[in-house]
mmCIF file of the C-alpha atoms, coordinates in Angstrom:
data_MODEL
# 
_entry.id   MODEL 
# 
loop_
_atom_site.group_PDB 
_atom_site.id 
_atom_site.type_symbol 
_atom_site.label_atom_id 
_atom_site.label_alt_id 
_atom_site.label_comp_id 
_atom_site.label_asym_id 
_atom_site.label_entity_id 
_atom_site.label_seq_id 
_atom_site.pdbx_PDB_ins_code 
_atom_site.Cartn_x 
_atom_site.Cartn_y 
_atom_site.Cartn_z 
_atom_site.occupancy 
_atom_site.B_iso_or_equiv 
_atom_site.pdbx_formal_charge 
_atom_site.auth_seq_id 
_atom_site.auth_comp_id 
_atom_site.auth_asym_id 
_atom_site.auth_atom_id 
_atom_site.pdbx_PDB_model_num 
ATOM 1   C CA . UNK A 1 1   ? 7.770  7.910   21.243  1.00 0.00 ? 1   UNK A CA 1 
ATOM 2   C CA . UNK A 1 2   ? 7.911  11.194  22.740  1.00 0.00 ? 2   UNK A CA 1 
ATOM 3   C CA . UNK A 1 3   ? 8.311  14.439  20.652  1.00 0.00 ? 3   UNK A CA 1 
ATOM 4   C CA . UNK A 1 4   ? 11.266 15.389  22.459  1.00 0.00 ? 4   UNK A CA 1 
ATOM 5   C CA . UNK A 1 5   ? 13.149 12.175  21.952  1.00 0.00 ? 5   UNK A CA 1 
ATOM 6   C CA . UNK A 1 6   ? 16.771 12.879  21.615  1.00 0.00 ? 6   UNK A CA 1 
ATOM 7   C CA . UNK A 1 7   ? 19.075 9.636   19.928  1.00 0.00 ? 7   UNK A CA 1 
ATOM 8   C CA . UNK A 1 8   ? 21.921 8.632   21.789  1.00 0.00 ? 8   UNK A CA 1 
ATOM 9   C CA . UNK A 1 9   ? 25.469 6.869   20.869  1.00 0.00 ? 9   UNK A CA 1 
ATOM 10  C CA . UNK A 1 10  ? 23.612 3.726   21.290  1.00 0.00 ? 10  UNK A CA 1 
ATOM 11  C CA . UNK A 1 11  ? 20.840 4.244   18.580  1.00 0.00 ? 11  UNK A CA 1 
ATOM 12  C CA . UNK A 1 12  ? 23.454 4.336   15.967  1.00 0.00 ? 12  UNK A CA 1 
ATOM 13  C CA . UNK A 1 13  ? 25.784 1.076   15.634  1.00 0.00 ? 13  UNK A CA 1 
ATOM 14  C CA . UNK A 1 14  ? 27.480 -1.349  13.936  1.00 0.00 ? 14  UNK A CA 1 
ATOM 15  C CA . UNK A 1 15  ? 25.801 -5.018  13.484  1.00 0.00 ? 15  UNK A CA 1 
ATOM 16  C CA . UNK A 1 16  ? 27.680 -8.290  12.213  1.00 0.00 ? 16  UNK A CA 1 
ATOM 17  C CA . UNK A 1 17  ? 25.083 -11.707 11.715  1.00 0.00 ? 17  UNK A CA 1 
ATOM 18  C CA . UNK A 1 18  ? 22.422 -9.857  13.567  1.00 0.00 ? 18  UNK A CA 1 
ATOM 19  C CA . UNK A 1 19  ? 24.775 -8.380  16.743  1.00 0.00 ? 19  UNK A CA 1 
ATOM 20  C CA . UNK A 1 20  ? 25.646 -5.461  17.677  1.00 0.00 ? 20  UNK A CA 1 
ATOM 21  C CA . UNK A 1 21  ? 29.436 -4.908  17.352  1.00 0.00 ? 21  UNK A CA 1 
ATOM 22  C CA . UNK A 1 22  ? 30.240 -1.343  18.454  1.00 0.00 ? 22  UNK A CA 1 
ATOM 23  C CA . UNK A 1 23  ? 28.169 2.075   19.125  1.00 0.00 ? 23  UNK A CA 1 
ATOM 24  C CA . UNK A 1 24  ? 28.925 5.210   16.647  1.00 0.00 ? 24  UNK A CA 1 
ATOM 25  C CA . UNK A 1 25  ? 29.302 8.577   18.086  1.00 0.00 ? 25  UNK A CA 1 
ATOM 26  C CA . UNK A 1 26  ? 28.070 10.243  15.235  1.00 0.00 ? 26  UNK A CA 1 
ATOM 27  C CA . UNK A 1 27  ? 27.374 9.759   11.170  1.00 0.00 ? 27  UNK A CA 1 
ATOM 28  C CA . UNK A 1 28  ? 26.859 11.693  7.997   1.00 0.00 ? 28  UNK A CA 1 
ATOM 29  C CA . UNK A 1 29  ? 25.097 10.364  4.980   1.00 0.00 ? 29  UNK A CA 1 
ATOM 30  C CA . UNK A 1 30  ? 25.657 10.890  0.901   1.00 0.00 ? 30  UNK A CA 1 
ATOM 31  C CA . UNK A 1 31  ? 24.007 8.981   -1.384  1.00 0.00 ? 31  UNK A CA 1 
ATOM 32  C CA . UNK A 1 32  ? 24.242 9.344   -4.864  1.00 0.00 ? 32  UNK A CA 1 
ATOM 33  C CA . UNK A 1 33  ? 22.259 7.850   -8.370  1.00 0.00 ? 33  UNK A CA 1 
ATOM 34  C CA . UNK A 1 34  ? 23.276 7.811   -11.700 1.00 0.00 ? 34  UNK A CA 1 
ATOM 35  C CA . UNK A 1 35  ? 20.813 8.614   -14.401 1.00 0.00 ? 35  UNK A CA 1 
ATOM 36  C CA . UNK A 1 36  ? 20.876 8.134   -18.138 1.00 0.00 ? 36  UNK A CA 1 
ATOM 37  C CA . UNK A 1 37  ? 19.074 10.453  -19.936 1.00 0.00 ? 37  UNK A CA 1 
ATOM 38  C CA . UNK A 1 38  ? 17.022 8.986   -23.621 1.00 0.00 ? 38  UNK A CA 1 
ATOM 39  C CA . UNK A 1 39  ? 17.410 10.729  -26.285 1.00 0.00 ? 39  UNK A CA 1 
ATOM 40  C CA . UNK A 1 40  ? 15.149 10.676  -29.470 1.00 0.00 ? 40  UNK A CA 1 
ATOM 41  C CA . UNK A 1 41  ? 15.920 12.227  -32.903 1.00 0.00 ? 41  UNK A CA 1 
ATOM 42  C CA . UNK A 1 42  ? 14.336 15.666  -33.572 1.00 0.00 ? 42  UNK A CA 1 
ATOM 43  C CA . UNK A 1 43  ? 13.829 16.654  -30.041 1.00 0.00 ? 43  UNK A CA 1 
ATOM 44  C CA . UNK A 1 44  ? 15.680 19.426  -27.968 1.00 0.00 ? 44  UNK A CA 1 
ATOM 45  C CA . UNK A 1 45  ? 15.512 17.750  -24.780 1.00 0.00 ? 45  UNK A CA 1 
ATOM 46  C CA . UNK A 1 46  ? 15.462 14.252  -23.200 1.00 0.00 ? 46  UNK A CA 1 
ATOM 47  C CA . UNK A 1 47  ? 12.553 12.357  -23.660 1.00 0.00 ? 47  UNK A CA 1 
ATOM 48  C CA . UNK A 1 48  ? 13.383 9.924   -20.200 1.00 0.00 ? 48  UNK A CA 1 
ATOM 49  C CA . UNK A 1 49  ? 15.361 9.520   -18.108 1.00 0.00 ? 49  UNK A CA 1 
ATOM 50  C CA . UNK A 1 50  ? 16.186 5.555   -16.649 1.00 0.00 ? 50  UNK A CA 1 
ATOM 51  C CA . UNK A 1 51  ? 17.492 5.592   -13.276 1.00 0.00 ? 51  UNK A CA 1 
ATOM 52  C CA . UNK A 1 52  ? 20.944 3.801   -12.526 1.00 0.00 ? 52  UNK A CA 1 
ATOM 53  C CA . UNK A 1 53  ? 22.555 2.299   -9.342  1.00 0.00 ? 53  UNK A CA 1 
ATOM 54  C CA . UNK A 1 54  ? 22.553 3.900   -6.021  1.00 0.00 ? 54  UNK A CA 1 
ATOM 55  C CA . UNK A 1 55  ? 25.357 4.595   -3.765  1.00 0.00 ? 55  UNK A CA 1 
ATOM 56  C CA . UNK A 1 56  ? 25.472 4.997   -0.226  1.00 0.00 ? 56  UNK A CA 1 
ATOM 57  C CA . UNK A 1 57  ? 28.893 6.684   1.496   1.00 0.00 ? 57  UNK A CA 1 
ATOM 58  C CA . UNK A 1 58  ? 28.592 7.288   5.507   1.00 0.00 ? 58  UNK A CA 1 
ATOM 59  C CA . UNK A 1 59  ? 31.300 8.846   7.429   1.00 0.00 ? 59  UNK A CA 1 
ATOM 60  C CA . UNK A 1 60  ? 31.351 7.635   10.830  1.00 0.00 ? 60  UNK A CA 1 
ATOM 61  C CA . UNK A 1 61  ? 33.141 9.367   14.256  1.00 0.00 ? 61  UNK A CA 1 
ATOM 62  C CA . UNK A 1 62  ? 33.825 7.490   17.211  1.00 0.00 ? 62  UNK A CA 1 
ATOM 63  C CA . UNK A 1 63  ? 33.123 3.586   16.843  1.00 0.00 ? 63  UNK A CA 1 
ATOM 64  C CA . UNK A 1 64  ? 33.135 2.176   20.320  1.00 0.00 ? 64  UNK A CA 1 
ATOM 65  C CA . UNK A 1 65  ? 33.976 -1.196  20.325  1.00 0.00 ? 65  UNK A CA 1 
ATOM 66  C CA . UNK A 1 66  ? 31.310 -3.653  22.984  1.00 0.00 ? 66  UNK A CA 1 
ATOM 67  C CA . UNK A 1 67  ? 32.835 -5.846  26.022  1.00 0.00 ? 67  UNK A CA 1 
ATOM 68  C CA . UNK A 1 68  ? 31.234 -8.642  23.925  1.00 0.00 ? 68  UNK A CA 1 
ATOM 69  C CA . UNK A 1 69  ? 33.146 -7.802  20.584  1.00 0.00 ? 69  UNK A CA 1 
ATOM 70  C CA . UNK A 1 70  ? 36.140 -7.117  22.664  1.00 0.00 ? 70  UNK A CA 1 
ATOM 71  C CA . UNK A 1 71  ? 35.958 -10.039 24.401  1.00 0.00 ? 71  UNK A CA 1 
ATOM 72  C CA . UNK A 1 72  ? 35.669 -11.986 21.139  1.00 0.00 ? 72  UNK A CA 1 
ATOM 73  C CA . UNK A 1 73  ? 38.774 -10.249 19.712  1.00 0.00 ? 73  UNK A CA 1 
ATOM 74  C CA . UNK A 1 74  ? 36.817 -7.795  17.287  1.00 0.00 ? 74  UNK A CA 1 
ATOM 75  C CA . UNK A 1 75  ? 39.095 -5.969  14.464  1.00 0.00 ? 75  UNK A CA 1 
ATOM 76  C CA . UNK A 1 76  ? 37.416 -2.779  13.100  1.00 0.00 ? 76  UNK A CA 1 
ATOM 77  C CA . UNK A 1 77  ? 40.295 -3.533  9.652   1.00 0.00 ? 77  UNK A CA 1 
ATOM 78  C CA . UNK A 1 78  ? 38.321 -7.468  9.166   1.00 0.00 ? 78  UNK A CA 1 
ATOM 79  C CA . UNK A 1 79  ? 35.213 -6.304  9.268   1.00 0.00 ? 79  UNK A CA 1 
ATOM 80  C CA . UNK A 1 80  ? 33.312 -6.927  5.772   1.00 0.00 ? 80  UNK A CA 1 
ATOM 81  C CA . UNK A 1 81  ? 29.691 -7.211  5.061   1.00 0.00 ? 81  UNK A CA 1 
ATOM 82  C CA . UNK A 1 82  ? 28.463 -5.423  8.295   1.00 0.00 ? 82  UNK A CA 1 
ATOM 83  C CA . UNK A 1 83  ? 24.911 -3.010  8.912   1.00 0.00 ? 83  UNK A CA 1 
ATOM 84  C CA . UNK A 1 84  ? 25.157 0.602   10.003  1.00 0.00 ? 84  UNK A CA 1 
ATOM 85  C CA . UNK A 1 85  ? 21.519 0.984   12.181  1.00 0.00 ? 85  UNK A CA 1 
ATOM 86  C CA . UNK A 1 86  ? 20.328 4.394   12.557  1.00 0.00 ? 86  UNK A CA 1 
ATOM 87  C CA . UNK A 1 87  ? 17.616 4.278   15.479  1.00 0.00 ? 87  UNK A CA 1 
ATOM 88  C CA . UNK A 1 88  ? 15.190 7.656   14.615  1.00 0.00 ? 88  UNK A CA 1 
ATOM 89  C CA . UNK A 1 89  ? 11.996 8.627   16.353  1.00 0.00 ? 89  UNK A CA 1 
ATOM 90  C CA . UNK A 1 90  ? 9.583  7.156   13.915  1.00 0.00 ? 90  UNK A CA 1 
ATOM 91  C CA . UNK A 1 91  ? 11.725 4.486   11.887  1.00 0.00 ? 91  UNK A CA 1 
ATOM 92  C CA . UNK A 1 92  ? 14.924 2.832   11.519  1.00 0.00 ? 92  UNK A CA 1 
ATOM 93  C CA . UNK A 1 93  ? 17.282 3.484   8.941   1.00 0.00 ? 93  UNK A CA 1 
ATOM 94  C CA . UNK A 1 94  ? 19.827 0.443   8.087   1.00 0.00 ? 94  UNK A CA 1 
ATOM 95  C CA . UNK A 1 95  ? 22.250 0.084   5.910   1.00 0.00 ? 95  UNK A CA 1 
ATOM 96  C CA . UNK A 1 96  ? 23.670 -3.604  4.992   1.00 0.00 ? 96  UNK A CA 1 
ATOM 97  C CA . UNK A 1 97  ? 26.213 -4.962  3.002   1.00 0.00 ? 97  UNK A CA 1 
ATOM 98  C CA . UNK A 1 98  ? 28.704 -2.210  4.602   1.00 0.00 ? 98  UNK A CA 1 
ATOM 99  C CA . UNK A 1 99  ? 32.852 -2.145  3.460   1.00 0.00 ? 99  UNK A CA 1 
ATOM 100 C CA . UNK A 1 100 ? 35.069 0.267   4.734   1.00 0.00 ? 100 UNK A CA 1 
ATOM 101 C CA . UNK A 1 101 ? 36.852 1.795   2.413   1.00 0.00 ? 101 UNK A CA 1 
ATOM 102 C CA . UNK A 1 102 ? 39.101 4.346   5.218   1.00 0.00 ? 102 UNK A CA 1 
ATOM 103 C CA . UNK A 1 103 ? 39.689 4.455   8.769   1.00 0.00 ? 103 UNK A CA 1 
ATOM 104 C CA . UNK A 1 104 ? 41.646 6.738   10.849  1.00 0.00 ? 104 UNK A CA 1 
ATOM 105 C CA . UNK A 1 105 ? 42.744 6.623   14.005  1.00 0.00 ? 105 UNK A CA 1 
ATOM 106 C CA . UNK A 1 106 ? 43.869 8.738   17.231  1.00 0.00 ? 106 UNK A CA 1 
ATOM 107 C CA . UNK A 1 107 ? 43.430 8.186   20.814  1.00 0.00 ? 107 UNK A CA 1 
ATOM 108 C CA . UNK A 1 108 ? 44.941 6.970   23.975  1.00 0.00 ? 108 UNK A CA 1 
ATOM 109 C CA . UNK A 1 109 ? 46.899 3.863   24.962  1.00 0.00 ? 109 UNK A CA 1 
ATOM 110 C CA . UNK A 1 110 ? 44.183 0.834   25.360  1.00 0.00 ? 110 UNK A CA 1 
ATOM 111 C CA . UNK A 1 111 ? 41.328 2.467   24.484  1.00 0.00 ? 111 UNK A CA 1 
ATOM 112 C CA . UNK A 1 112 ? 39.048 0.749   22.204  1.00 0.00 ? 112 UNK A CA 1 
ATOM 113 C CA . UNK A 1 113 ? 37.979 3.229   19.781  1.00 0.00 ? 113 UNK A CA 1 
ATOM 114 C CA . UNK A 1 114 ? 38.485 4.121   16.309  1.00 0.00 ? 114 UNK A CA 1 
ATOM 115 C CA . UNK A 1 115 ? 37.899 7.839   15.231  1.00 0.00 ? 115 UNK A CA 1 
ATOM 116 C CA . UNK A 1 116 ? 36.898 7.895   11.961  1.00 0.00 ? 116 UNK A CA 1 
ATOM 117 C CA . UNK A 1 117 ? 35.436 4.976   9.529   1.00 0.00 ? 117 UNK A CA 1 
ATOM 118 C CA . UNK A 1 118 ? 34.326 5.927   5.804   1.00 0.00 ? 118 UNK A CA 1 
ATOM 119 C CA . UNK A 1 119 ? 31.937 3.234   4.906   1.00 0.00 ? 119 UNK A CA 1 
ATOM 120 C CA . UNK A 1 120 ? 30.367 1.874   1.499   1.00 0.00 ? 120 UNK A CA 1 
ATOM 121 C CA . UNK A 1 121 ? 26.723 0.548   1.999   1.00 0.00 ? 121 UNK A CA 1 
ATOM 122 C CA . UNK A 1 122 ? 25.476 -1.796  -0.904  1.00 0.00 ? 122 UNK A CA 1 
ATOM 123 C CA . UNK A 1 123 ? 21.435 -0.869  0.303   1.00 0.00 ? 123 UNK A CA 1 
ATOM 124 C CA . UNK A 1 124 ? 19.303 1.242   2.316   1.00 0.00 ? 124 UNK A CA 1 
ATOM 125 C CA . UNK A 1 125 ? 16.125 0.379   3.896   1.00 0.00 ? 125 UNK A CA 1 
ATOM 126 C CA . UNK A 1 126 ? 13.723 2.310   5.685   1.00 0.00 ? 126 UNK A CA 1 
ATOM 127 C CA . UNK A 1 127 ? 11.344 0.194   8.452   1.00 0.00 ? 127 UNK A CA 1 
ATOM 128 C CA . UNK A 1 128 ? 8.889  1.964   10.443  1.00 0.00 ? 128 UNK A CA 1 
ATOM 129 C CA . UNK A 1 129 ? 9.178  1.012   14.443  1.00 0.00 ? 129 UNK A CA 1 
# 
């Protein structure tokens, strides 16, 4: 791809068995690890350290909603074990077994977005395209 690729609203978006229910605006990532640090008698500082689980928290703004998920009734509050894809230059970034855990909304009358989603991913993969 060119160096001066630029993602769109259409490289980032919500997938449920494999399709592609709704485009996100825009995201932001946090994911966190706990550690537990070994400990050995005698010794001023931790011998090891065993990594823990990981957890993966994504805010999302502006979830547009497709004709084909309207069409098929789509409802941004049922939606459990979904995929955040994040198209990037080199790779693609996806996140799968997805809850939400908040949404808020604003917006006009009949419009089919949803402003804000806080999602819980249960694993992150990296594939290069």
């Amino acid at each position: 791809m060119a160096a001066n690729w630029i993602p769109t609203s259409s490289d980032i978006y919500l997938e449920v068995n494999g399709k592609k229910v709704a485009v996100v605006q825009s995201y932001t990532a946090q994911s966190t690890k706990s550690s537990t640090t070994v400990e050995a008698f005698g010794e001023k500082e931790p011998v090891a350290t065993i990594p823990g689980q990981s957890k993966h928290v994504l805010e999302l703004t502006r979830i547009y909603a497709t004709d084909e998920a309207l069409a098929d009734g789509i409802d941004f509050y049922g939606l459990e074990d979904f995929s955040l894809v994040i198209c990037k230059p080199d790779r693609r970034v996806i996140y799968s077994g997805c809850q939400w855990s908040k949404i808020g909304e604003s917006g006009t009358l009949g419009a089919s977005v949803v402003e804000k989603v806080t999602v819980v991913a249960g694993r992150r993969i990296e594939t290069a395209l």
